[in-house]
KOLGU-4560 file (N, C-alpha, C; in nm, 3 decimals, padded with zeros to 5 digits):
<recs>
<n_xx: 01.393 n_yy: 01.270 n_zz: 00.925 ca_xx: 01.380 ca_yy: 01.158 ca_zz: 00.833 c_xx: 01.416 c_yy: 01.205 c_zz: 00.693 mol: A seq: 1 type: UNK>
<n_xx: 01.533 n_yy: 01.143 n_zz: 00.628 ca_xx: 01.574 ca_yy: 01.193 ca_zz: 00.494 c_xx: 01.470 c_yy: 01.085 c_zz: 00.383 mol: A seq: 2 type: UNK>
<n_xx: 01.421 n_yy: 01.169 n_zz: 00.283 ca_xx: 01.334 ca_yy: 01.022 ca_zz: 00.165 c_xx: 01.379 c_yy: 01.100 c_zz: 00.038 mol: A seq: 3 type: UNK>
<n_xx: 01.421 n_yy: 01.005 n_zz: -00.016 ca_xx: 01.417 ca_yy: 01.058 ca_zz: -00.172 c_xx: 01.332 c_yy: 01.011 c_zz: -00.241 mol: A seq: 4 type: UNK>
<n_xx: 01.298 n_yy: 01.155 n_zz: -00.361 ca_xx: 01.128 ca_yy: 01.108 ca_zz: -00.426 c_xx: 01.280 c_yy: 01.080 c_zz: -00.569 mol: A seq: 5 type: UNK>
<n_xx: 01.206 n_yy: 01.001 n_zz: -00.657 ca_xx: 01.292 ca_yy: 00.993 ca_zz: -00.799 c_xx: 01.149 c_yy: 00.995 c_zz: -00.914 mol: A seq: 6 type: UNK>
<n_xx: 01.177 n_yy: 01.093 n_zz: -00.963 ca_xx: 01.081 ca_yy: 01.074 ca_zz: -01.041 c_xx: 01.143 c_yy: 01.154 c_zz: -01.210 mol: A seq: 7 type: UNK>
<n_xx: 01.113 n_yy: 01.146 n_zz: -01.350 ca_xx: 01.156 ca_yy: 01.219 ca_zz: -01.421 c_xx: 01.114 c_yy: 01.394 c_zz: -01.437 mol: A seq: 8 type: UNK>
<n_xx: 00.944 n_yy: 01.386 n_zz: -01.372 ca_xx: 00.890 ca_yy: 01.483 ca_zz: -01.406 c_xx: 00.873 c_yy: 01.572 c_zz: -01.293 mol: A seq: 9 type: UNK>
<n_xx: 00.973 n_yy: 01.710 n_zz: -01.335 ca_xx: 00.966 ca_yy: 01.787 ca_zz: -01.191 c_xx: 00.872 c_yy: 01.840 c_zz: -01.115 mol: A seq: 10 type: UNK>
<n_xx: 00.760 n_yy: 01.834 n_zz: -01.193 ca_xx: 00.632 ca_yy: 01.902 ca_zz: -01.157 c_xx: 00.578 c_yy: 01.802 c_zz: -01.050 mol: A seq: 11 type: UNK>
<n_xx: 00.620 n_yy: 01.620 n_zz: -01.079 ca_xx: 00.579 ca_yy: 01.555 ca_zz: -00.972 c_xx: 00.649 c_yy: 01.545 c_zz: -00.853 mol: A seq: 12 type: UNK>
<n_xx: 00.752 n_yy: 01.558 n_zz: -00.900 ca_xx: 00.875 ca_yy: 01.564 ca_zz: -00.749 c_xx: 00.839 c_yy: 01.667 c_zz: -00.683 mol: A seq: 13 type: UNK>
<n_xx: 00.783 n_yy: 01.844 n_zz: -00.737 ca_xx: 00.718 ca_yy: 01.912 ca_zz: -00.654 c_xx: 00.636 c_yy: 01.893 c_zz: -00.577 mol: A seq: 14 type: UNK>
<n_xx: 00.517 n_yy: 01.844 n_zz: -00.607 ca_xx: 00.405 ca_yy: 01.763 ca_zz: -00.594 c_xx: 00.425 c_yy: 01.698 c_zz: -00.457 mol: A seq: 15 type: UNK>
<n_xx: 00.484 n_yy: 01.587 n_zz: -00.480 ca_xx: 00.568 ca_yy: 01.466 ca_zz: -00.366 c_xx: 00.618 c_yy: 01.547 c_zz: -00.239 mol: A seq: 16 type: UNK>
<n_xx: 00.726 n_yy: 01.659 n_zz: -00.262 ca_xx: 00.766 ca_yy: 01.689 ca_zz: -00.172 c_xx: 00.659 c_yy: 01.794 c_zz: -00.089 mol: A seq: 17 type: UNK>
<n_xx: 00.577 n_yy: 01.899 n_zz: -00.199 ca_xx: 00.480 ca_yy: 01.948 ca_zz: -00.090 c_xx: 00.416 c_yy: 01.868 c_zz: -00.030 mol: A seq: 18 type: UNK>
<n_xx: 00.344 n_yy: 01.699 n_zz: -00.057 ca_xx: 00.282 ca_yy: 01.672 ca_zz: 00.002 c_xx: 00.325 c_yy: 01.577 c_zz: 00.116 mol: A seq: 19 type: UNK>
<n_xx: 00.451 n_yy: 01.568 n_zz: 00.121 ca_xx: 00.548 ca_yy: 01.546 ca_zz: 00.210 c_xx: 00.558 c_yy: 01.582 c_zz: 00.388 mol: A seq: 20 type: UNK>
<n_xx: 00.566 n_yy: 01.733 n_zz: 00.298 ca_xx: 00.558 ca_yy: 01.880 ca_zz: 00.398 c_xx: 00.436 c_yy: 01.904 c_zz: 00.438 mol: A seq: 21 type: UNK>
<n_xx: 00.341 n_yy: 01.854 n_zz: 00.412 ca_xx: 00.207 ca_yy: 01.881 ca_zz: 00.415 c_xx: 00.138 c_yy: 01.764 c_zz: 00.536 mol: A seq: 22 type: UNK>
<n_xx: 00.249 n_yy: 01.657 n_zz: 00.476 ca_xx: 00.168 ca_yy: 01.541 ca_zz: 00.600 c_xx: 00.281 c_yy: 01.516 c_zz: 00.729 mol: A seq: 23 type: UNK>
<n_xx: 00.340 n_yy: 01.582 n_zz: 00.741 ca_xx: 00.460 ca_yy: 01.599 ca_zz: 00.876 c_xx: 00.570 c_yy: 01.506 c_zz: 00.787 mol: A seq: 24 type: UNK>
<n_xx: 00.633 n_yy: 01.488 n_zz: 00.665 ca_xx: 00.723 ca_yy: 01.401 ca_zz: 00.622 c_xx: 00.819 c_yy: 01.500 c_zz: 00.528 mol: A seq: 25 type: UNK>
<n_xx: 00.851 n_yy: 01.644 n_zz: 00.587 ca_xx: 00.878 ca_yy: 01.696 ca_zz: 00.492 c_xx: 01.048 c_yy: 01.785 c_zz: 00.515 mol: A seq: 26 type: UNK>
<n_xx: 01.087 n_yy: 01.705 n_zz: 00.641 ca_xx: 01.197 ca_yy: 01.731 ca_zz: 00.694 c_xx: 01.369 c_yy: 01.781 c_zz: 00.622 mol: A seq: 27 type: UNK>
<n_xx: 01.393 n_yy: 01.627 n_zz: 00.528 ca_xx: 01.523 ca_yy: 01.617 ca_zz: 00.410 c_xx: 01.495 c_yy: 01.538 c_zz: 00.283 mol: A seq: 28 type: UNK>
<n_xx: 01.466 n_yy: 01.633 n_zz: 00.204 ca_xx: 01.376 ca_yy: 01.549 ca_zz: 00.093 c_xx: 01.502 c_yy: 01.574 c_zz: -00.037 mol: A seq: 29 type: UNK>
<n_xx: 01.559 n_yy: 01.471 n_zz: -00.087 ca_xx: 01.628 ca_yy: 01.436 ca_zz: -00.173 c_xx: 01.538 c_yy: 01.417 c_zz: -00.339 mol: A seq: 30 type: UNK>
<n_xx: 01.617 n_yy: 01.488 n_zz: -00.420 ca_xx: 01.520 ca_yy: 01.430 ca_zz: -00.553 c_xx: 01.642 c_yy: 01.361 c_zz: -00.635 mol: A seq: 31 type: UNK>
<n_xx: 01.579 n_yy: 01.307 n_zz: -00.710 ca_xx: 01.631 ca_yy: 01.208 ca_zz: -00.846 c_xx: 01.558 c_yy: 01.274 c_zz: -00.992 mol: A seq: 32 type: UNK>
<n_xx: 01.596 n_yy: 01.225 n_zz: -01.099 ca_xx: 01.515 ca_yy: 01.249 ca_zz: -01.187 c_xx: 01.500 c_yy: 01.104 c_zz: -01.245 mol: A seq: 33 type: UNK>
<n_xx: 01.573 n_yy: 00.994 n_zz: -01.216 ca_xx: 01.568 ca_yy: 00.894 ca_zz: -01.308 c_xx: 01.647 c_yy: 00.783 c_zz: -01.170 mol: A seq: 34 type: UNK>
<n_xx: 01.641 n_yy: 00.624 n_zz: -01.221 ca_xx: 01.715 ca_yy: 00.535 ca_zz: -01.087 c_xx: 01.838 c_yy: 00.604 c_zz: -01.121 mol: A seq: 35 type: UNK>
<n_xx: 01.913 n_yy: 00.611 n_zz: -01.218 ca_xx: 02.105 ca_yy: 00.621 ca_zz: -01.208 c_xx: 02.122 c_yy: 00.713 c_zz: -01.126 mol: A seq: 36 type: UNK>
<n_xx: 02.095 n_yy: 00.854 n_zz: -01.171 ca_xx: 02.080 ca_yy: 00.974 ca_zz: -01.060 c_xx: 02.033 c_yy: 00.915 c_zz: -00.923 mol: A seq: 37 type: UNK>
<n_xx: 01.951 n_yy: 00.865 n_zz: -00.919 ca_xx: 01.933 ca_yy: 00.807 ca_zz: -00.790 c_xx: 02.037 c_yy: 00.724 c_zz: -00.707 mol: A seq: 38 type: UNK>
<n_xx: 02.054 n_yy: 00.630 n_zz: -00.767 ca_xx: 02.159 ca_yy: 00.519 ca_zz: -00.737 c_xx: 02.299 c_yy: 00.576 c_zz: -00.701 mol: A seq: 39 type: UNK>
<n_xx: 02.349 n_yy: 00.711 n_zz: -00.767 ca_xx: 02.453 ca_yy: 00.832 ca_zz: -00.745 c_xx: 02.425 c_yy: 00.874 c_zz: -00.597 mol: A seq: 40 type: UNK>
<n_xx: 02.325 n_yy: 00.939 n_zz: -00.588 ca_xx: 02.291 ca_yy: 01.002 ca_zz: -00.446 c_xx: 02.299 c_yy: 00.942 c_zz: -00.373 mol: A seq: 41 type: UNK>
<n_xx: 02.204 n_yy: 00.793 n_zz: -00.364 ca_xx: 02.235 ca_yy: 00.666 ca_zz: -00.282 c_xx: 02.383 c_yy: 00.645 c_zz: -00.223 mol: A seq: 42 type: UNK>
<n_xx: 02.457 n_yy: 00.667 n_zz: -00.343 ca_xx: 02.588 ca_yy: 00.611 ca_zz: -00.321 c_xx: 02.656 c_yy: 00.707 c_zz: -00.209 mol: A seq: 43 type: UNK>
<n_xx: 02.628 n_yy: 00.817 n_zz: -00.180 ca_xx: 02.663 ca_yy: 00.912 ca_zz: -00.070 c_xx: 02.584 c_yy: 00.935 c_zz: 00.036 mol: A seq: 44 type: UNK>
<n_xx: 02.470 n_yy: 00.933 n_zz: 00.043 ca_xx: 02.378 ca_yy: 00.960 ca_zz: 00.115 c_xx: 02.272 c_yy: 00.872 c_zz: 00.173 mol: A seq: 45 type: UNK>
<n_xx: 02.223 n_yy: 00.842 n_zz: 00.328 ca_xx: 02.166 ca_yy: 00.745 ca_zz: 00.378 c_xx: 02.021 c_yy: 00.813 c_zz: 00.339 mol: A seq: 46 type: UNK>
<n_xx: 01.937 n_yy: 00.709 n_zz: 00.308 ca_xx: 01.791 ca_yy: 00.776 ca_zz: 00.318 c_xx: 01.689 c_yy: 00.678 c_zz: 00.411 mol: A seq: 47 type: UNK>
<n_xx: 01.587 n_yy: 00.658 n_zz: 00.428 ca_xx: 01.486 ca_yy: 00.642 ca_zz: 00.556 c_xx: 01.360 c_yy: 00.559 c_zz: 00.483 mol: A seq: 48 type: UNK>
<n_xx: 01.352 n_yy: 00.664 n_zz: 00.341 ca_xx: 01.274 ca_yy: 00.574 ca_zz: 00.233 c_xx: 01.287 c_yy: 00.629 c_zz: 00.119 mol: A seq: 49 type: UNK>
<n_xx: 01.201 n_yy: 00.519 n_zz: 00.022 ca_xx: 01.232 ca_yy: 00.585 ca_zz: -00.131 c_xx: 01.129 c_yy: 00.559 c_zz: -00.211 mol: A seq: 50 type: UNK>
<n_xx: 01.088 n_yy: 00.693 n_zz: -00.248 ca_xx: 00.960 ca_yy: 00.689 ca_zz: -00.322 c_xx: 00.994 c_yy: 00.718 c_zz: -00.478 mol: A seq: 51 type: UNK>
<n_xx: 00.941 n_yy: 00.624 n_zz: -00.561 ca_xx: 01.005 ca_yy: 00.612 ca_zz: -00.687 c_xx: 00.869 c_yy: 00.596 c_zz: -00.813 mol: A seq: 52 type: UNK>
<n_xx: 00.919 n_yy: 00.676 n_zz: -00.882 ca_xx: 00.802 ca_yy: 00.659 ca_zz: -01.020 c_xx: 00.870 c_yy: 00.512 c_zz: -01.086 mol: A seq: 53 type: UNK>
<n_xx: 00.761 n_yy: 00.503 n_zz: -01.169 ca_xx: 00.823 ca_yy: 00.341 ca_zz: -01.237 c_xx: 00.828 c_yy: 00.415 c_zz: -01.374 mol: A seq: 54 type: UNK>
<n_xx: 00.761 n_yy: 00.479 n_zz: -01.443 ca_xx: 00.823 ca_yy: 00.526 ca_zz: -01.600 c_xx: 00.900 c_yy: 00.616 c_zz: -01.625 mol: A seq: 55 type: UNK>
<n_xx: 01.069 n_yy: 00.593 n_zz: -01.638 ca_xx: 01.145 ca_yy: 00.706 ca_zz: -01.676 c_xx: 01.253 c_yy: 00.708 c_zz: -01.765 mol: A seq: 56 type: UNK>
<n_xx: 01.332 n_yy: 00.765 n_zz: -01.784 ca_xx: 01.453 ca_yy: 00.770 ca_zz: -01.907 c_xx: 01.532 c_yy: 00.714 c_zz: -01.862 mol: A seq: 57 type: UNK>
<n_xx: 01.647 n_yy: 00.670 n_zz: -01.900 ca_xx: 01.804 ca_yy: 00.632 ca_zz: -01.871 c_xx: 01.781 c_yy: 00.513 c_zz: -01.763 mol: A seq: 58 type: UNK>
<n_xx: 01.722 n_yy: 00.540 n_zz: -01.646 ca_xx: 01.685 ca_yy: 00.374 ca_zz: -01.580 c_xx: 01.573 c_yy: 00.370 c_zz: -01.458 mol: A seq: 59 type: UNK>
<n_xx: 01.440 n_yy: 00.292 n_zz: -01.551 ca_xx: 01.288 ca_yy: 00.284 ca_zz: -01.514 c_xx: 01.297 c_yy: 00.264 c_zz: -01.357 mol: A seq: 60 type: UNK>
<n_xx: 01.187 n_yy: 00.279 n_zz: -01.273 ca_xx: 01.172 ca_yy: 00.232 ca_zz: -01.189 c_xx: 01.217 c_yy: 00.067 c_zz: -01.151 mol: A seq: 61 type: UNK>
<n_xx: 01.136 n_yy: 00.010 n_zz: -01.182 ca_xx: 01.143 ca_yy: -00.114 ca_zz: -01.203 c_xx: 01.286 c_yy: -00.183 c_zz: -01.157 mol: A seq: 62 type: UNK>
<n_xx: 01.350 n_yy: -00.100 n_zz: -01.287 ca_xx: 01.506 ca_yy: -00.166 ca_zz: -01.281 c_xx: 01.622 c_yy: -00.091 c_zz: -01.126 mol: A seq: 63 type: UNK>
<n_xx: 01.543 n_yy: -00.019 n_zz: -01.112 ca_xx: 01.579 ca_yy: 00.079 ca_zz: -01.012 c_xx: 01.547 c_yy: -00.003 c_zz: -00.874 mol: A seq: 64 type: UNK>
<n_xx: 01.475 n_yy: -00.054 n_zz: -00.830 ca_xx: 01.412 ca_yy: -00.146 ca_zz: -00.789 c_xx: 01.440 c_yy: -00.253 c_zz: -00.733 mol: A seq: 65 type: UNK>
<n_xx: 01.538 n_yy: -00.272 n_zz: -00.833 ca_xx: 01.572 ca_yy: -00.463 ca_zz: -00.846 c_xx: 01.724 c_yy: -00.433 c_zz: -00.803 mol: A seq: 66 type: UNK>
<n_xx: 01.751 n_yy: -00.281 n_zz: -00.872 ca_xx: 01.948 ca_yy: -00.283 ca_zz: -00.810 c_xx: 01.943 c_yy: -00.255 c_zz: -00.695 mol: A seq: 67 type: UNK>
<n_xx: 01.840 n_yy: -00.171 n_zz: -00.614 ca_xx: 01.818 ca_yy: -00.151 ca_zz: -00.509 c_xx: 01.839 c_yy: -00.257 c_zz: -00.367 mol: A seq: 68 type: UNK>
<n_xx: 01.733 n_yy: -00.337 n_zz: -00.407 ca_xx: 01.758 ca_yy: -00.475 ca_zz: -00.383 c_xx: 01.811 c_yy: -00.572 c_zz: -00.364 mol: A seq: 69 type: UNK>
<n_xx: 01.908 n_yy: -00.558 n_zz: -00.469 ca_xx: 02.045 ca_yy: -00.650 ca_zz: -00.517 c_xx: 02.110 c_yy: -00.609 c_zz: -00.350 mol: A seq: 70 type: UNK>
<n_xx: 02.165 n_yy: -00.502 n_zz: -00.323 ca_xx: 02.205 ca_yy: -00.451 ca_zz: -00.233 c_xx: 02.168 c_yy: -00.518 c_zz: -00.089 mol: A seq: 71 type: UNK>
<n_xx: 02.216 n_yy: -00.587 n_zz: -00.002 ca_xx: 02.179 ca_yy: -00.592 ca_zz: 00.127 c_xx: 02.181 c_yy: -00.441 c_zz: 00.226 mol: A seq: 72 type: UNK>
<n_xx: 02.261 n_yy: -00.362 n_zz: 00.162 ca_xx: 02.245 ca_yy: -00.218 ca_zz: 00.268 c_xx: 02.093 c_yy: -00.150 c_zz: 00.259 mol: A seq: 73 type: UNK>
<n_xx: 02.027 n_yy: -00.176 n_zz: 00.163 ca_xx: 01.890 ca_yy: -00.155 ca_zz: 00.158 c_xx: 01.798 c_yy: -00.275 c_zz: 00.185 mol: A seq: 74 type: UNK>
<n_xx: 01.796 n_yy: -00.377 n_zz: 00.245 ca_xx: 01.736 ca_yy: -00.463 ca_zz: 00.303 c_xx: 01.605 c_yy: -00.418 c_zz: 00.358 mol: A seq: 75 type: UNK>
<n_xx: 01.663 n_yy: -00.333 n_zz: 00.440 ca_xx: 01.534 ca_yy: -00.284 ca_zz: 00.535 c_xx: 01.516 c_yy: -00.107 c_zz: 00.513 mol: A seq: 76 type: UNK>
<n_xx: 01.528 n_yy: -00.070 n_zz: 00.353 ca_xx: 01.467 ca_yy: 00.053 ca_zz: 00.340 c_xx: 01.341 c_yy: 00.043 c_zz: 00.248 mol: A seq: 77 type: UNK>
<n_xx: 01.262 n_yy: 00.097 n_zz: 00.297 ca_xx: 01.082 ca_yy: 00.095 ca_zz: 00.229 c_xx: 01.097 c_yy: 00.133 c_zz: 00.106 mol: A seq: 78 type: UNK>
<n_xx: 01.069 n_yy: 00.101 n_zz: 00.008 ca_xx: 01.032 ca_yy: 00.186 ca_zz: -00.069 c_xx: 00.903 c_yy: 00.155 c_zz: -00.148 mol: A seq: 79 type: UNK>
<n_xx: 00.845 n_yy: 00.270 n_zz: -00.143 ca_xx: 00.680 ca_yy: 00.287 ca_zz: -00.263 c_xx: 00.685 c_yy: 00.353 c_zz: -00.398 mol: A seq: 80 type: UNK>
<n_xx: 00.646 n_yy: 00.297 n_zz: -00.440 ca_xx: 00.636 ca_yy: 00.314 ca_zz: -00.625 c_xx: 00.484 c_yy: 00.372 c_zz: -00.670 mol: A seq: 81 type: UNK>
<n_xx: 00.513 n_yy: 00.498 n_zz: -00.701 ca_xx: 00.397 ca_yy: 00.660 ca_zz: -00.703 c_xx: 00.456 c_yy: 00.602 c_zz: -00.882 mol: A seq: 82 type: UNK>
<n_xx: 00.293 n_yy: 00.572 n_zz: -00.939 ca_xx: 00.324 ca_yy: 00.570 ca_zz: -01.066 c_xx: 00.170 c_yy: 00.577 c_zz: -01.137 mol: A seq: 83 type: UNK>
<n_xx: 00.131 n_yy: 00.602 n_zz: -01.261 ca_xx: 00.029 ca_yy: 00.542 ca_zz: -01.310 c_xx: -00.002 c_yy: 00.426 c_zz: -01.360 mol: A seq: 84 type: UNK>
<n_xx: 00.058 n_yy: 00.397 n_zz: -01.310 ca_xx: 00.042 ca_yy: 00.160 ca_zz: -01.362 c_xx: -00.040 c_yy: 00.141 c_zz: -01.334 mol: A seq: 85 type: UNK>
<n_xx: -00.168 n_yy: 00.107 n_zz: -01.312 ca_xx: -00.258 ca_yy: 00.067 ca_zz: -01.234 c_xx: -00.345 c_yy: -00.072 c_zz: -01.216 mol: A seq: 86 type: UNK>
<n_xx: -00.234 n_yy: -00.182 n_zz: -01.346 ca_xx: -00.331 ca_yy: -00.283 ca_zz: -01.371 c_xx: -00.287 c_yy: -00.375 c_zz: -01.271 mol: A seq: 87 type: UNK>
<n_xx: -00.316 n_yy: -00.478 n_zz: -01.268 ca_xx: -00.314 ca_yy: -00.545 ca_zz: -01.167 c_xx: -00.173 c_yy: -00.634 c_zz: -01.150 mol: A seq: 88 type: UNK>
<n_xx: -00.141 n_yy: -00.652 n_zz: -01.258 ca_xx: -00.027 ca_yy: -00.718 ca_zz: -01.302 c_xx: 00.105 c_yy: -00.620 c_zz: -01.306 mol: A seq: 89 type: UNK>
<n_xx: 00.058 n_yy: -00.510 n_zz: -01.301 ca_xx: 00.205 ca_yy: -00.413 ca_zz: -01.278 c_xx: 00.214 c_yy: -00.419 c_zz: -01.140 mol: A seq: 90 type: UNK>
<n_xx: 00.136 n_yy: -00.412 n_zz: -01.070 ca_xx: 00.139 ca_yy: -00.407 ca_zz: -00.914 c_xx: 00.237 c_yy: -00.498 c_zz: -00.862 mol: A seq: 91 type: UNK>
<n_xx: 00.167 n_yy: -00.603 n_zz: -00.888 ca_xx: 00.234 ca_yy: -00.725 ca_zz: -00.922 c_xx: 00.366 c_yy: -00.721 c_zz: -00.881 mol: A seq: 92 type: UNK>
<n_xx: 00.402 n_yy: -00.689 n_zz: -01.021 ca_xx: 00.537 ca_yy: -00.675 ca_zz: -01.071 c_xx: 00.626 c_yy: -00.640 c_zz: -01.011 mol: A seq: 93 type: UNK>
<n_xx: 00.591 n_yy: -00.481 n_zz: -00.961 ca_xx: 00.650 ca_yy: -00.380 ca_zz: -00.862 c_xx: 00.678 c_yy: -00.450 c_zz: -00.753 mol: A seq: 94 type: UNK>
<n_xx: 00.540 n_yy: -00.498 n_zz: -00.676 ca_xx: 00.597 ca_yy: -00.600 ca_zz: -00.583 c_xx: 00.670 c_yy: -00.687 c_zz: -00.543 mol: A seq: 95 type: UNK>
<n_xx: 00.677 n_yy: -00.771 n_zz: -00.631 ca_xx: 00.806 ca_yy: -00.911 ca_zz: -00.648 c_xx: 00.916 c_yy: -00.875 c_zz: -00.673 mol: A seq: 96 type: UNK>
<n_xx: 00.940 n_yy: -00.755 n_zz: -00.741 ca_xx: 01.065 ca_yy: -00.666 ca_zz: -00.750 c_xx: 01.121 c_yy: -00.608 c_zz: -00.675 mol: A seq: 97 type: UNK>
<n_xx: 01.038 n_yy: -00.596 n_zz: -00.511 ca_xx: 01.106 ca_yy: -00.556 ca_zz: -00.418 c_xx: 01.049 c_yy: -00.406 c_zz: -00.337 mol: A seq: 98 type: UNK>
<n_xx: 00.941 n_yy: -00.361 n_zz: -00.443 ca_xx: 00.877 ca_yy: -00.256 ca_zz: -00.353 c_xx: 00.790 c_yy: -00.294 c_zz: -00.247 mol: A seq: 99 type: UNK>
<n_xx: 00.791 n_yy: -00.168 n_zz: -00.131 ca_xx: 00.691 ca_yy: -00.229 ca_zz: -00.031 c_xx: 00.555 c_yy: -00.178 c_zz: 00.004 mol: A seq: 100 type: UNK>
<n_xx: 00.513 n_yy: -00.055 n_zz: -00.127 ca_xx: 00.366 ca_yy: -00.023 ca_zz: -00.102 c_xx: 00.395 c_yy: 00.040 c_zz: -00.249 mol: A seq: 101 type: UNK>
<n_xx: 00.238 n_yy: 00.082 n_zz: -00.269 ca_xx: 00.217 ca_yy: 00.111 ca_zz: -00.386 c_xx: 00.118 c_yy: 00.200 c_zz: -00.435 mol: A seq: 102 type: UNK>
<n_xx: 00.142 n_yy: 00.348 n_zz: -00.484 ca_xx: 00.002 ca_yy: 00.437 ca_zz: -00.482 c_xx: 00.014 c_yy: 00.480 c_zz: -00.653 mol: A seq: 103 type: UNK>
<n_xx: -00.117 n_yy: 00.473 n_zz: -00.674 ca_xx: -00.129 ca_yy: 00.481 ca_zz: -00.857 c_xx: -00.194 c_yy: 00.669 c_zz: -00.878 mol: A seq: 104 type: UNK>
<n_xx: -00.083 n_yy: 00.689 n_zz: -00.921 ca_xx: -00.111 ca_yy: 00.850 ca_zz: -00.946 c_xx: -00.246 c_yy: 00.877 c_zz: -01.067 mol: A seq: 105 type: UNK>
<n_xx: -00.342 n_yy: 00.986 n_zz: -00.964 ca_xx: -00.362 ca_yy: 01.104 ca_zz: -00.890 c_xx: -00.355 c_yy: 01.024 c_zz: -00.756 mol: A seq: 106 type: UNK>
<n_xx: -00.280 n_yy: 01.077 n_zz: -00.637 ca_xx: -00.319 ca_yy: 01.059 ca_zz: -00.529 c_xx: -00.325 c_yy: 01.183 c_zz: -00.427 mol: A seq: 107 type: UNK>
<n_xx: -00.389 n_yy: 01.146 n_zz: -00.322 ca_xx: -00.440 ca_yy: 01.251 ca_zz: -00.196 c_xx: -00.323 c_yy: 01.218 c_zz: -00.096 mol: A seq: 108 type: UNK>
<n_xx: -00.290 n_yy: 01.352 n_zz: -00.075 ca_xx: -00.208 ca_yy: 01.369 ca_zz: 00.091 c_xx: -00.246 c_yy: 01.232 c_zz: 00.192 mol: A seq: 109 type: UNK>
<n_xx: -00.362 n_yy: 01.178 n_zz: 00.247 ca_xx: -00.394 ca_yy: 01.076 ca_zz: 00.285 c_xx: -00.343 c_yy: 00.975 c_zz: 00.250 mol: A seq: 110 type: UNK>
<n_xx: -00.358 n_yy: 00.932 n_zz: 00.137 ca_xx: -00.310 ca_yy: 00.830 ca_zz: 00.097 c_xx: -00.163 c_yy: 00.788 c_zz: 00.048 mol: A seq: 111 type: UNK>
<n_xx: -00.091 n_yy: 00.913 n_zz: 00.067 ca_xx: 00.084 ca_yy: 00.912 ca_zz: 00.072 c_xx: 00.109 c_yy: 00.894 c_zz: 00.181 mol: A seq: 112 type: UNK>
<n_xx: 00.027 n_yy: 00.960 n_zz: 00.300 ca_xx: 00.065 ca_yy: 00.929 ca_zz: 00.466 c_xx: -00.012 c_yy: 00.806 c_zz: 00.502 mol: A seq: 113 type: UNK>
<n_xx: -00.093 n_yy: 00.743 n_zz: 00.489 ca_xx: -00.120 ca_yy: 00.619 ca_zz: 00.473 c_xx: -00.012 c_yy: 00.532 c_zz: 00.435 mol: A seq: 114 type: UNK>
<n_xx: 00.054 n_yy: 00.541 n_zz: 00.355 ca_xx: 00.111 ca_yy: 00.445 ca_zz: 00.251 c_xx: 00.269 c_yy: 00.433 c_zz: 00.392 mol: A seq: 115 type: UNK>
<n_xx: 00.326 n_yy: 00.548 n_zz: 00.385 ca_xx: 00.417 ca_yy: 00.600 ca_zz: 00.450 c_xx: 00.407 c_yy: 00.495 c_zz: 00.554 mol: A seq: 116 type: UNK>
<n_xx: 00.320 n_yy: 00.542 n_zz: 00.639 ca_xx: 00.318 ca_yy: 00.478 ca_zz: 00.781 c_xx: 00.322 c_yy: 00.355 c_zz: 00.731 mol: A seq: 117 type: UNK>
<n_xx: 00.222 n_yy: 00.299 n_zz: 00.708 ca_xx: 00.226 ca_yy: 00.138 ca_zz: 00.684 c_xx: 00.382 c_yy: 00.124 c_zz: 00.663 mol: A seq: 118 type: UNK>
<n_xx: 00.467 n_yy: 00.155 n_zz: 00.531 ca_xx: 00.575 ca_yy: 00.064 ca_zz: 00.543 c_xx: 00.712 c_yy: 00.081 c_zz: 00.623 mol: A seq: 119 type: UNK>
<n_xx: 00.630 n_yy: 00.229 n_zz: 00.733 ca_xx: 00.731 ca_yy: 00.236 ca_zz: 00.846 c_xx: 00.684 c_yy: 00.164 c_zz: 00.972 mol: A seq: 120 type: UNK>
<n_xx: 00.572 n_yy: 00.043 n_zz: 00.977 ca_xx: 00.508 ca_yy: -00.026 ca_zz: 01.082 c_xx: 00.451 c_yy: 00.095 c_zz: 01.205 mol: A seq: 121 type: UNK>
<n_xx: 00.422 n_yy: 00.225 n_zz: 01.145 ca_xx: 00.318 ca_yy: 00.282 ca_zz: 01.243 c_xx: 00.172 c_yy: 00.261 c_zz: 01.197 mol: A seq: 122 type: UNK>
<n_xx: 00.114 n_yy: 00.168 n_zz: 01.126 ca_xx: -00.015 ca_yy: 00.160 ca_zz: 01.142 c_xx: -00.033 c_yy: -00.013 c_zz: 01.043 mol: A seq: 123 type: UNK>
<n_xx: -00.095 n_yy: -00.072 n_zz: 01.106 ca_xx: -00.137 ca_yy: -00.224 ca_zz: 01.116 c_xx: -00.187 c_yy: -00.292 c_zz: 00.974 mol: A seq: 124 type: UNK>
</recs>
């Protein structure tokens, strides 16, 4: 299973991918630092899912999100938004924009493989 984490801060993309590796998800792990970089890699490379921070330089989550989207070739790729947003109305946001789960950083190994499964329909 290939996933790309996109995040600006490398210390979290470390983070992401050990805990990746940590919950059996740690197979072909692609990084980003920002959506454009992302949207680049995209442009060559199939991924499985996409785990994306929402605050970053050159182009936010959010907007990352929505081009994603725009796209029918990503129709049916998951993606979760690992961010510190936590109000209720960013959730929100994220959501209607096209993400399909949502974990508000600090999070636990559990709750990335939680998240995971759910928006790969292994758990209800």
């Amino acid at each position: 299973m290939r996933i790309i984490t996109v995040d600006d801060s490398s210390t979290m993309r470390r983070i992401i991918k050990n805990t990746l590796k940590k919950i059996g998800y740690g197979d072909d792990i692609l990084e980003a630092e920002n959506g454009r970089e992302a949207l680049d890699i995209l442009s060559t490379k199939d991924v499985d899912i996409i785990i994306t921070d929402w605050n970053m330089p050159i182009m936010d989550g959010l907007t990352f999100v929505k081009r994603i989207r725009s796209d029918s070739k990503y129709d049916d790729t998951p993606i979760i938004m690992v961010t510190t947003e936590a109000a209720k109305e960013d959730i929100i946001a994220a959501l209607q924009s096209g993400v399909n789960n949502y974990v508000v950083k600090p999070f636990t190994p559990d709750v990335l493989k939680d998240k995971i499964e759910t928006v790969l329909g292994l758990k209800d």
